[in-house]
mmCIF file of the protein (N, C-alpha, C, O) and its ligand, coordinates in Angstrom:
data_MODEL
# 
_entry.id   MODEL 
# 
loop_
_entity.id 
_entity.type 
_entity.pdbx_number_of_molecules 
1 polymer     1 
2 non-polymer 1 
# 
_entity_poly.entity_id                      1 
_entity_poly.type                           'polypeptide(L)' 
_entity_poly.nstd_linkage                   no 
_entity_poly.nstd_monomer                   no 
_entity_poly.pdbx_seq_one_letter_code       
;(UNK)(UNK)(UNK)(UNK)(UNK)(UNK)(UNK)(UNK)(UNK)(UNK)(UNK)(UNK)(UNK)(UNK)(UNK)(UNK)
(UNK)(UNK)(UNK)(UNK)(UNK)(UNK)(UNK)(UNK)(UNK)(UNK)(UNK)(UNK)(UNK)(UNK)(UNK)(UNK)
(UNK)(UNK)(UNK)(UNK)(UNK)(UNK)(UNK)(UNK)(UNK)(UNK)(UNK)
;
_entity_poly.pdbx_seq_one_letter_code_can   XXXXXXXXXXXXXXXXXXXXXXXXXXXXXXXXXXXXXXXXXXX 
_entity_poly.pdbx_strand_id                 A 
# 
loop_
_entity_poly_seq.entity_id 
_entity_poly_seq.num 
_entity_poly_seq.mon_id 
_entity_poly_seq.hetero 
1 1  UNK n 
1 2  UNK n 
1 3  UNK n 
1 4  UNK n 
1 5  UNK n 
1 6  UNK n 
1 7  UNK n 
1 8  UNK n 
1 9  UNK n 
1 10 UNK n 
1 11 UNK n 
1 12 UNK n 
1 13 UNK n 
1 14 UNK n 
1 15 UNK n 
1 16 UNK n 
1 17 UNK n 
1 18 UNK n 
1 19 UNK n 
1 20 UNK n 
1 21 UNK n 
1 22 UNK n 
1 23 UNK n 
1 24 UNK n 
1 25 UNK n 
1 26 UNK n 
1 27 UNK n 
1 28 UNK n 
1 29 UNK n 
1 30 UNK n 
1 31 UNK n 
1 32 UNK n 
1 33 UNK n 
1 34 UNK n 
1 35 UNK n 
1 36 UNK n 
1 37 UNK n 
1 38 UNK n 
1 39 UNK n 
1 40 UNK n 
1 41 UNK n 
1 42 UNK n 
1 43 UNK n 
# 
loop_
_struct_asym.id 
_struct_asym.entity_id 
A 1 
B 2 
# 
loop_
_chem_comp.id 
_chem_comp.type 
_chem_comp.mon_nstd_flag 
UNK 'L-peptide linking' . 
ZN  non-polymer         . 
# 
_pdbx_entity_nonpoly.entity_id   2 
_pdbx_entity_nonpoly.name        ? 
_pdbx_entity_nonpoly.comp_id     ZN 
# 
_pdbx_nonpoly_scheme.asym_id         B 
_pdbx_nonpoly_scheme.entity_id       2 
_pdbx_nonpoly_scheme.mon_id          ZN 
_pdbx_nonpoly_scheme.ndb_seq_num     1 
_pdbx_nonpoly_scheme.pdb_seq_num     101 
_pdbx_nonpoly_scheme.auth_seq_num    101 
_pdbx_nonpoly_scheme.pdb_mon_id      ZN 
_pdbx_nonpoly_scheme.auth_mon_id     ZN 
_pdbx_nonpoly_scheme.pdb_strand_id   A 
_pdbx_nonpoly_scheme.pdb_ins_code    . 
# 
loop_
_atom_site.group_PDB 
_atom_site.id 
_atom_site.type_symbol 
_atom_site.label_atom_id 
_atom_site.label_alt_id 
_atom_site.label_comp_id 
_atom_site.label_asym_id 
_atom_site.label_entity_id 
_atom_site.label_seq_id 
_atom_site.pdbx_PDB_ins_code 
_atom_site.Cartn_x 
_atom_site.Cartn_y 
_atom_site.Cartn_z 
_atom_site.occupancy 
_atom_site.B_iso_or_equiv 
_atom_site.pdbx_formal_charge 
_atom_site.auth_seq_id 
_atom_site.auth_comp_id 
_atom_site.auth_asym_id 
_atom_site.auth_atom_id 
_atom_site.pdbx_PDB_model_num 
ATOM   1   N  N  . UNK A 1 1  ? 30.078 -34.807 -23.102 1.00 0.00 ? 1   UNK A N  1 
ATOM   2   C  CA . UNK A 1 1  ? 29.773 -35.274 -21.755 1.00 0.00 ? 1   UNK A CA 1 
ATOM   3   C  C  . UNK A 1 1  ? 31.039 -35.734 -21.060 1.00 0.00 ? 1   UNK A C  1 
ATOM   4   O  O  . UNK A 1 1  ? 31.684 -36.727 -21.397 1.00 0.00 ? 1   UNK A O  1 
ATOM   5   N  N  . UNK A 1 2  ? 31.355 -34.862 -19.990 1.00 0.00 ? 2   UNK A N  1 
ATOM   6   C  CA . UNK A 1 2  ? 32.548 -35.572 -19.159 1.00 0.00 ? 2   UNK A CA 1 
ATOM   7   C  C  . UNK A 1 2  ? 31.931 -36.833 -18.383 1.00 0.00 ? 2   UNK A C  1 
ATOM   8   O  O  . UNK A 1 2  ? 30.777 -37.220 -18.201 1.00 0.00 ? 2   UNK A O  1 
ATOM   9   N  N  . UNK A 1 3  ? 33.325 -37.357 -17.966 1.00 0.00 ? 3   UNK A N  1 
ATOM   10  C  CA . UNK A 1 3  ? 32.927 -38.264 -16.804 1.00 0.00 ? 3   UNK A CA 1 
ATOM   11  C  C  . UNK A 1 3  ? 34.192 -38.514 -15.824 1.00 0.00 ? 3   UNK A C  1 
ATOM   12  O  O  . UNK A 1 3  ? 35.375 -38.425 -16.151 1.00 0.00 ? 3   UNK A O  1 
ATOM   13  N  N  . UNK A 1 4  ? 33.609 -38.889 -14.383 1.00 0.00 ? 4   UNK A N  1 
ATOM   14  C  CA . UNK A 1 4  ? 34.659 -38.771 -13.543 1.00 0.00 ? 4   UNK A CA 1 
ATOM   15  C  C  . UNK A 1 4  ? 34.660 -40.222 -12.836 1.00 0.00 ? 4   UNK A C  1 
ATOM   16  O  O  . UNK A 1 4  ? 33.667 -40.938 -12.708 1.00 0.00 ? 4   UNK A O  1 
ATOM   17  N  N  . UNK A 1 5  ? 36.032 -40.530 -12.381 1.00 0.00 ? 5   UNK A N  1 
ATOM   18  C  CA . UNK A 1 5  ? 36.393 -41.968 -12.130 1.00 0.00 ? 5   UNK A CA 1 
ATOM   19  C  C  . UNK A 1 5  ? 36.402 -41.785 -11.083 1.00 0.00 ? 5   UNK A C  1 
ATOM   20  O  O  . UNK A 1 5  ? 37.035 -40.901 -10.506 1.00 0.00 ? 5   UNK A O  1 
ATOM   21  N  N  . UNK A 1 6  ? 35.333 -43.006 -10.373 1.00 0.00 ? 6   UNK A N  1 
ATOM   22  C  CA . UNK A 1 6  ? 35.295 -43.138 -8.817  1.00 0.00 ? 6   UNK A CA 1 
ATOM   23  C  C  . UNK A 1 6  ? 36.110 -43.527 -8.260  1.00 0.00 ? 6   UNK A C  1 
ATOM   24  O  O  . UNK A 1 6  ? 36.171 -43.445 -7.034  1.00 0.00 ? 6   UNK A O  1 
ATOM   25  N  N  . UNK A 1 7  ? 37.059 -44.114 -9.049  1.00 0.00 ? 7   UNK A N  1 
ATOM   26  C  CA . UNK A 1 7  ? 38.340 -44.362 -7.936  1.00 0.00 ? 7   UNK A CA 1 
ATOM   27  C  C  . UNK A 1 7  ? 39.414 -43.373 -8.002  1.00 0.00 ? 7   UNK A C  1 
ATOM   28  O  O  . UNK A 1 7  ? 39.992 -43.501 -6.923  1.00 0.00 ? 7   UNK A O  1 
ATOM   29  N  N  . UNK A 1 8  ? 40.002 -42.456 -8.673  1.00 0.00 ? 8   UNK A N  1 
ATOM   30  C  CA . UNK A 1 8  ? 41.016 -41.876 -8.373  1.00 0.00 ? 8   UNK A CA 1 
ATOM   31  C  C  . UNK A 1 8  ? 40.077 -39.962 -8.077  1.00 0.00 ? 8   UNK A C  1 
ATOM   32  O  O  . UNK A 1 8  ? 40.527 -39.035 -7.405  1.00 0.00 ? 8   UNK A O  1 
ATOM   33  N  N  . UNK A 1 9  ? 38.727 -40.004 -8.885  1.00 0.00 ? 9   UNK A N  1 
ATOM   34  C  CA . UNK A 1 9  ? 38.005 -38.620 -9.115  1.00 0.00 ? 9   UNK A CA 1 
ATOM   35  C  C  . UNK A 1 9  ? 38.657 -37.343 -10.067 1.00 0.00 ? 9   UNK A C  1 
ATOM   36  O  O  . UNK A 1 9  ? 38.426 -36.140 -9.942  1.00 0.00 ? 9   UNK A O  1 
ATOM   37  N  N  . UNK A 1 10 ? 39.715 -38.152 -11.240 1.00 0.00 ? 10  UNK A N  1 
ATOM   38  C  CA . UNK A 1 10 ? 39.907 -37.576 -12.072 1.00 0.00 ? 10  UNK A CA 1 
ATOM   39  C  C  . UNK A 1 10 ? 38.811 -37.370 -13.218 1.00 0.00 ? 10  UNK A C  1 
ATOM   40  O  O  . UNK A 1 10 ? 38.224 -38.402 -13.543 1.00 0.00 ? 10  UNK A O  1 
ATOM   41  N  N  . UNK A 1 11 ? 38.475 -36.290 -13.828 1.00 0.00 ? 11  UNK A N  1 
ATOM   42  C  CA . UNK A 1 11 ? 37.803 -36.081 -14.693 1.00 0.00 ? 11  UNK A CA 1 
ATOM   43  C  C  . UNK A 1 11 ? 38.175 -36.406 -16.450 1.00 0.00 ? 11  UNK A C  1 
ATOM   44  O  O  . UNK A 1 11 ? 39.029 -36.016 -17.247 1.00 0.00 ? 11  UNK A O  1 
ATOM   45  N  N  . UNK A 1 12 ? 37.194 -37.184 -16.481 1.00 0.00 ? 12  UNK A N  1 
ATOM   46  C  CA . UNK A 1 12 ? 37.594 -37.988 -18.376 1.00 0.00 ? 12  UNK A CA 1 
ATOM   47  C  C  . UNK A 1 12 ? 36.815 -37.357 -19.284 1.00 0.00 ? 12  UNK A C  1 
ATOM   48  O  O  . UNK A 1 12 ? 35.601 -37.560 -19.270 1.00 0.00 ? 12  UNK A O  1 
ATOM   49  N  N  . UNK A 1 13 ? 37.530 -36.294 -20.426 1.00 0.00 ? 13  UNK A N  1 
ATOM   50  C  CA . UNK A 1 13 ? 36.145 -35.647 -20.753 1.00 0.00 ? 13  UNK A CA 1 
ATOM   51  C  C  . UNK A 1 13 ? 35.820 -37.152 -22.347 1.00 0.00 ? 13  UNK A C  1 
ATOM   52  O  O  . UNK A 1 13 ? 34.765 -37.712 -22.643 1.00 0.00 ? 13  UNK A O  1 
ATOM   53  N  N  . UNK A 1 14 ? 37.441 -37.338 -23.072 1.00 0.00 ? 14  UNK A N  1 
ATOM   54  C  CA . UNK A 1 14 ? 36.873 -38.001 -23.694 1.00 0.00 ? 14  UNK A CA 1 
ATOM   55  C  C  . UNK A 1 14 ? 36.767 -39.692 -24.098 1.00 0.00 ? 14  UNK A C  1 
ATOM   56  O  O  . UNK A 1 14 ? 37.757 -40.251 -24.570 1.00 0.00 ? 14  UNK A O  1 
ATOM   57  N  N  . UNK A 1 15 ? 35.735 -40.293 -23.913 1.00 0.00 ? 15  UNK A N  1 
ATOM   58  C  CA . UNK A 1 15 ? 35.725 -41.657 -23.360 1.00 0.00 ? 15  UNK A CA 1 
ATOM   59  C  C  . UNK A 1 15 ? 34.738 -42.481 -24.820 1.00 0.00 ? 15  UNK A C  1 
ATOM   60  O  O  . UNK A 1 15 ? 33.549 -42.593 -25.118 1.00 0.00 ? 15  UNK A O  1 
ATOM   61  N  N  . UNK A 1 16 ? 35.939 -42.869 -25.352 1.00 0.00 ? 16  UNK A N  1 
ATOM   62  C  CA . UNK A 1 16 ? 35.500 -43.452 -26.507 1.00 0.00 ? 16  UNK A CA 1 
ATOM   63  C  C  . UNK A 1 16 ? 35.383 -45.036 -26.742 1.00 0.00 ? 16  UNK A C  1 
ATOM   64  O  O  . UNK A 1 16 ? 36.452 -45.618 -26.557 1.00 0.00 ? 16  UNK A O  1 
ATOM   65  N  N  . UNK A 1 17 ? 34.437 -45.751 -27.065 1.00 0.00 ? 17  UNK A N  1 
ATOM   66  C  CA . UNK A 1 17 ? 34.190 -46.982 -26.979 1.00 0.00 ? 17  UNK A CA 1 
ATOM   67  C  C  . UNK A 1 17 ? 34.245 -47.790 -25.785 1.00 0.00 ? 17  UNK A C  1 
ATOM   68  O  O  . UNK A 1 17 ? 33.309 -48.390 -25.257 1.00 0.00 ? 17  UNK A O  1 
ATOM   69  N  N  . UNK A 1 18 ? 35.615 -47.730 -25.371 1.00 0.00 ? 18  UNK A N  1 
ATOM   70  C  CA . UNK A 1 18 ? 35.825 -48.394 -23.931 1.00 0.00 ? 18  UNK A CA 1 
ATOM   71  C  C  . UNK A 1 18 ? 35.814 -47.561 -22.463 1.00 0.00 ? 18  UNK A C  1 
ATOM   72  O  O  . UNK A 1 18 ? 36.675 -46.949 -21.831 1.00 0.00 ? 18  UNK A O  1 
ATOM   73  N  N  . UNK A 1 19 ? 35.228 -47.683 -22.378 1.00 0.00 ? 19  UNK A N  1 
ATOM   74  C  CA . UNK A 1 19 ? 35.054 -46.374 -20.939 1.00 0.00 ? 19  UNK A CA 1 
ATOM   75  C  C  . UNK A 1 19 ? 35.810 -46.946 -19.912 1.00 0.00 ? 19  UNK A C  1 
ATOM   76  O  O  . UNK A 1 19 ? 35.548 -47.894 -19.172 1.00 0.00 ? 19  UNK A O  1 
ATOM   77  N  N  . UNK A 1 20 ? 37.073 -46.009 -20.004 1.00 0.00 ? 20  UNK A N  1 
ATOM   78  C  CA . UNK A 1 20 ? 38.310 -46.426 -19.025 1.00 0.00 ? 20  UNK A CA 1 
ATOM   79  C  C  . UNK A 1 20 ? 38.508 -45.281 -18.243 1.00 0.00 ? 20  UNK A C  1 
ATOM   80  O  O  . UNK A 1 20 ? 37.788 -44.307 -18.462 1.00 0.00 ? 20  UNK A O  1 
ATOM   81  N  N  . UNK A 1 21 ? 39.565 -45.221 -17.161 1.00 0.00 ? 21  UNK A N  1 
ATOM   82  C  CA . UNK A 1 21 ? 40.020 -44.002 -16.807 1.00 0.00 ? 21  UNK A CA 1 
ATOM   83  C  C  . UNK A 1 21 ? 41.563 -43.890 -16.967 1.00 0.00 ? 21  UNK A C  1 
ATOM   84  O  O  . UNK A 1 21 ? 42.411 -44.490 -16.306 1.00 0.00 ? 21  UNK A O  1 
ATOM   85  N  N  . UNK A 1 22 ? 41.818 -42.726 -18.290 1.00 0.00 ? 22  UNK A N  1 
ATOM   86  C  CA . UNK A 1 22 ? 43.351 -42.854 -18.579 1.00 0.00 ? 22  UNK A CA 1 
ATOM   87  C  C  . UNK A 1 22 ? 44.062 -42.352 -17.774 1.00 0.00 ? 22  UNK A C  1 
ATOM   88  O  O  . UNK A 1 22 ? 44.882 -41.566 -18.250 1.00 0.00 ? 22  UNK A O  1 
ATOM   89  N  N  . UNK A 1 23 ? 44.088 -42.559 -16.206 1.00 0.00 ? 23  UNK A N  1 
ATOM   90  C  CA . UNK A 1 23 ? 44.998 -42.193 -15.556 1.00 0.00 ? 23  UNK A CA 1 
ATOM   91  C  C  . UNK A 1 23 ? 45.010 -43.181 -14.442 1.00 0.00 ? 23  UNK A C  1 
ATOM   92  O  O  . UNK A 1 23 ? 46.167 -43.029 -14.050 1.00 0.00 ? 23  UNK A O  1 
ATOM   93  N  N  . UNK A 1 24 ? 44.453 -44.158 -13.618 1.00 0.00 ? 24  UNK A N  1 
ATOM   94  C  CA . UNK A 1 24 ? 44.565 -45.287 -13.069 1.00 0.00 ? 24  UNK A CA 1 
ATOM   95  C  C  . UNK A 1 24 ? 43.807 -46.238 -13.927 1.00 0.00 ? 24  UNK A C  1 
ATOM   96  O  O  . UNK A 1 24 ? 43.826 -47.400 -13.520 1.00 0.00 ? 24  UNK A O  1 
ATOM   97  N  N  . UNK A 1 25 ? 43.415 -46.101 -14.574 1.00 0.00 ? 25  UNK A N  1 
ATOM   98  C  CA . UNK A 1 25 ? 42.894 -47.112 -15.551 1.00 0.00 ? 25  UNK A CA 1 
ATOM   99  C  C  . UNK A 1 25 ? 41.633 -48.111 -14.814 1.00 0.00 ? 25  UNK A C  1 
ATOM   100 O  O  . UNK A 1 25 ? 41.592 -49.341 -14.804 1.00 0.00 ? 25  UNK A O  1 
ATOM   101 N  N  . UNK A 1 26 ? 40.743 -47.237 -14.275 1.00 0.00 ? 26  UNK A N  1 
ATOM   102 C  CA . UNK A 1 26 ? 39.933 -47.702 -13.697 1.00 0.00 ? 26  UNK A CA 1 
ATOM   103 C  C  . UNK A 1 26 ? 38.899 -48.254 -14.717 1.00 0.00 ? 26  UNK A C  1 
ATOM   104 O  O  . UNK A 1 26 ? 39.156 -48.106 -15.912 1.00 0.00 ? 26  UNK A O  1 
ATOM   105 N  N  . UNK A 1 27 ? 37.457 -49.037 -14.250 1.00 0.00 ? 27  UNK A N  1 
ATOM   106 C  CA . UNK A 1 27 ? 36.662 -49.355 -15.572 1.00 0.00 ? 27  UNK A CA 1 
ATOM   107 C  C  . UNK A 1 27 ? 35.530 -48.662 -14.955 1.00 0.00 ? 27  UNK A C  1 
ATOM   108 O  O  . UNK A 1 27 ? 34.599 -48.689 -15.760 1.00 0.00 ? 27  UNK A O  1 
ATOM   109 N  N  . UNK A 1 28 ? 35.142 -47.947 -13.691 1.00 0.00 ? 28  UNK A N  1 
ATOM   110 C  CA . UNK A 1 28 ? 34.258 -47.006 -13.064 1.00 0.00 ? 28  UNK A CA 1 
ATOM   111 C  C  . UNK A 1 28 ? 34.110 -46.085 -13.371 1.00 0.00 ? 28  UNK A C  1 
ATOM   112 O  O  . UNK A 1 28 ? 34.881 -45.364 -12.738 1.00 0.00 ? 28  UNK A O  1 
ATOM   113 N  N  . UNK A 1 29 ? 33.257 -45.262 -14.356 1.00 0.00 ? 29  UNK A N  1 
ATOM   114 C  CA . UNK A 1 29 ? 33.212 -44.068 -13.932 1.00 0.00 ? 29  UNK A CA 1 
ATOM   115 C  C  . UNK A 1 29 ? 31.259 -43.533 -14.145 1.00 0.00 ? 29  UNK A C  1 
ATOM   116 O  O  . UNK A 1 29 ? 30.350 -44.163 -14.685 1.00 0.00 ? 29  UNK A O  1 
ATOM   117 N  N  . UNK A 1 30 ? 31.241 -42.202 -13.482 1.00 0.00 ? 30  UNK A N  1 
ATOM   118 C  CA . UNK A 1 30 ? 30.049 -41.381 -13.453 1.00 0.00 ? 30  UNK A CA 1 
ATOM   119 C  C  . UNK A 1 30 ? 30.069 -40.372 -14.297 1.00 0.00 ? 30  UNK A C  1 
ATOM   120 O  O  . UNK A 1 30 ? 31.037 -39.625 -14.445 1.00 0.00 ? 30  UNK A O  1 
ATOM   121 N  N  . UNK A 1 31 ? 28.883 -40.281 -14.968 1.00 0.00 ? 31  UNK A N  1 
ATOM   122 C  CA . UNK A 1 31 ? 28.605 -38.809 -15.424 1.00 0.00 ? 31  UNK A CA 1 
ATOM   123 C  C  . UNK A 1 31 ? 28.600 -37.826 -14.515 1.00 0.00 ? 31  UNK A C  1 
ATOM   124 O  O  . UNK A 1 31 ? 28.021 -37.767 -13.430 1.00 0.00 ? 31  UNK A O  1 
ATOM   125 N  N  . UNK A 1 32 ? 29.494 -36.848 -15.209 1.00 0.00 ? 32  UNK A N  1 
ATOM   126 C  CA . UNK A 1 32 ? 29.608 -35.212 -14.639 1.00 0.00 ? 32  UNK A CA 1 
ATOM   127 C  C  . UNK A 1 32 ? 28.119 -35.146 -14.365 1.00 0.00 ? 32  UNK A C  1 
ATOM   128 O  O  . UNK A 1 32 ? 27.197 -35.766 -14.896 1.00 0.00 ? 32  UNK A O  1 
ATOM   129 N  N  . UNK A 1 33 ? 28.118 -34.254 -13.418 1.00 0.00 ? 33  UNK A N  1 
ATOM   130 C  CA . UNK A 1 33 ? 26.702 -33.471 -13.224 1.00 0.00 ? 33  UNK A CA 1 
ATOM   131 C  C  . UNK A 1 33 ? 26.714 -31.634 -12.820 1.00 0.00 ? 33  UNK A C  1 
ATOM   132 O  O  . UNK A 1 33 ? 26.178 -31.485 -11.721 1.00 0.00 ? 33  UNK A O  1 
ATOM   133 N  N  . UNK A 1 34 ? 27.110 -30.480 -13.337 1.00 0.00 ? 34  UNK A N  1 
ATOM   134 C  CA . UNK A 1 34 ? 27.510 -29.822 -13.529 1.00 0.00 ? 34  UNK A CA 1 
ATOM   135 C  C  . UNK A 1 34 ? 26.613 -28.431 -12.669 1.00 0.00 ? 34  UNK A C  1 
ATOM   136 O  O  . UNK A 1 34 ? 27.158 -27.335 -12.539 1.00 0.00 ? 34  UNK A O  1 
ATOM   137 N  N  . UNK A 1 35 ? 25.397 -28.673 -12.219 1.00 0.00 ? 35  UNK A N  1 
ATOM   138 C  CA . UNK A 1 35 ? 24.494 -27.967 -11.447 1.00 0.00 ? 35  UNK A CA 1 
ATOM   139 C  C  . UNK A 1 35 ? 24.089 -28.626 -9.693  1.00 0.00 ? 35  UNK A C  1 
ATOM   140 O  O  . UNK A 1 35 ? 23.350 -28.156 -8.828  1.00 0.00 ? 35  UNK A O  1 
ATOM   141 N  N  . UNK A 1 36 ? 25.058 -30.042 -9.708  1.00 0.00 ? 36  UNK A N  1 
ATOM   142 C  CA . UNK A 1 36 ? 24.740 -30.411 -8.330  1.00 0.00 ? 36  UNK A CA 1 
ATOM   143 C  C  . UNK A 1 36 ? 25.331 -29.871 -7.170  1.00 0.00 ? 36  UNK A C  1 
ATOM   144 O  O  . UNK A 1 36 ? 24.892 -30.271 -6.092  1.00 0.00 ? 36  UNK A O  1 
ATOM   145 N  N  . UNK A 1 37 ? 26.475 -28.825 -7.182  1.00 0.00 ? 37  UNK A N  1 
ATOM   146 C  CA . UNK A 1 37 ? 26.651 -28.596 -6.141  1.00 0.00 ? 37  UNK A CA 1 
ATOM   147 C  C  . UNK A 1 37 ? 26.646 -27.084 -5.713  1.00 0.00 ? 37  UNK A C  1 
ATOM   148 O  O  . UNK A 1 37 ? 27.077 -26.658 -4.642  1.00 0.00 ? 37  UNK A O  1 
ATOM   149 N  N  . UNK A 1 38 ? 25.918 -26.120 -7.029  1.00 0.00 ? 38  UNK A N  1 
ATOM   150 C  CA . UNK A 1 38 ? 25.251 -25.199 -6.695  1.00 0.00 ? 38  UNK A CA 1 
ATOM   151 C  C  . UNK A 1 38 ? 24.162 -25.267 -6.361  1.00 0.00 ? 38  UNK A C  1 
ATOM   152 O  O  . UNK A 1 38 ? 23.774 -24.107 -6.225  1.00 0.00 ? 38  UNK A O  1 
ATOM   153 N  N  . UNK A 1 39 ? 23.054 -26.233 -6.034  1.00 0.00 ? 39  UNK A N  1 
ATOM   154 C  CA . UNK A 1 39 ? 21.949 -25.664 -5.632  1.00 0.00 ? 39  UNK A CA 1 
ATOM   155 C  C  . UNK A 1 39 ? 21.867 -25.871 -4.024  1.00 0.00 ? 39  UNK A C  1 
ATOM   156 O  O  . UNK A 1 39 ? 20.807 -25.964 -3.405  1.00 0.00 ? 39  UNK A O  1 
ATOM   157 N  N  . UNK A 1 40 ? 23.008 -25.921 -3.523  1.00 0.00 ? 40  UNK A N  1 
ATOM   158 C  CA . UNK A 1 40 ? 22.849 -26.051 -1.990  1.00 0.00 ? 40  UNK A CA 1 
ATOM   159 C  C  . UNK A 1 40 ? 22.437 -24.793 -1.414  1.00 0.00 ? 40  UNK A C  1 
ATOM   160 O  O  . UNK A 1 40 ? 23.033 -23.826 -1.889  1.00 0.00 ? 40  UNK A O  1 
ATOM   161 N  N  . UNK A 1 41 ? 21.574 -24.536 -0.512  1.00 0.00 ? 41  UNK A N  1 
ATOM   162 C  CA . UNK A 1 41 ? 21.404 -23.237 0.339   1.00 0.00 ? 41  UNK A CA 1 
ATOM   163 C  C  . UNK A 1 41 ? 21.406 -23.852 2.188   1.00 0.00 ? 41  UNK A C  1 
ATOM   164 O  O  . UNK A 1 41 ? 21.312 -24.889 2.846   1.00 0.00 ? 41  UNK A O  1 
ATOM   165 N  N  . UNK A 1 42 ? 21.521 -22.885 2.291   1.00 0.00 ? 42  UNK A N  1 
ATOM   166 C  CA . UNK A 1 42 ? 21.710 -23.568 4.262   1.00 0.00 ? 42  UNK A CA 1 
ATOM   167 C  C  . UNK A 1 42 ? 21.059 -21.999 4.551   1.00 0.00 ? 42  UNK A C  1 
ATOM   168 O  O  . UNK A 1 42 ? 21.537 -20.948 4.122   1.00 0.00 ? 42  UNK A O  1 
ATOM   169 N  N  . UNK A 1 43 ? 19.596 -22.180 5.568   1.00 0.00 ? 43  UNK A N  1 
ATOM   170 C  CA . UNK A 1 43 ? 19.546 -21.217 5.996   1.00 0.00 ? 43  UNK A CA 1 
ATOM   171 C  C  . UNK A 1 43 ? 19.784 -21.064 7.455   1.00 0.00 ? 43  UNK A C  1 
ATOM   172 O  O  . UNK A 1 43 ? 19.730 -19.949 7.975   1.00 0.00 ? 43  UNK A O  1 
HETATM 173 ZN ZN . ZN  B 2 .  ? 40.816 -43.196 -12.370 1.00 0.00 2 101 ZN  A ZN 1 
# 
């Protein structure tokens, strides 16, 4: 399961015990969701 940090929106795939973000070192982050931005249609 990835996860992505709401503050910088780098993607963390692996987040072990302490759920950080190793690149601003945020303590925020969301689960990936991997089908949300294909199901858009506009007719
Ligand atoms: Zn971050």
């Amino acid at each position: 399961m990835a996860y992505i940090c709401i503050k910088c929106g780098k993607k963390i795939k692996s987040v072990e015990g302490s759920a950080r973000c190793t690149f601003c070192g945020g303590r925020i982050l969301k689960k990936e969701r991997p089908n949300l931005a294909k199901e858009i249609s506009t007719d």
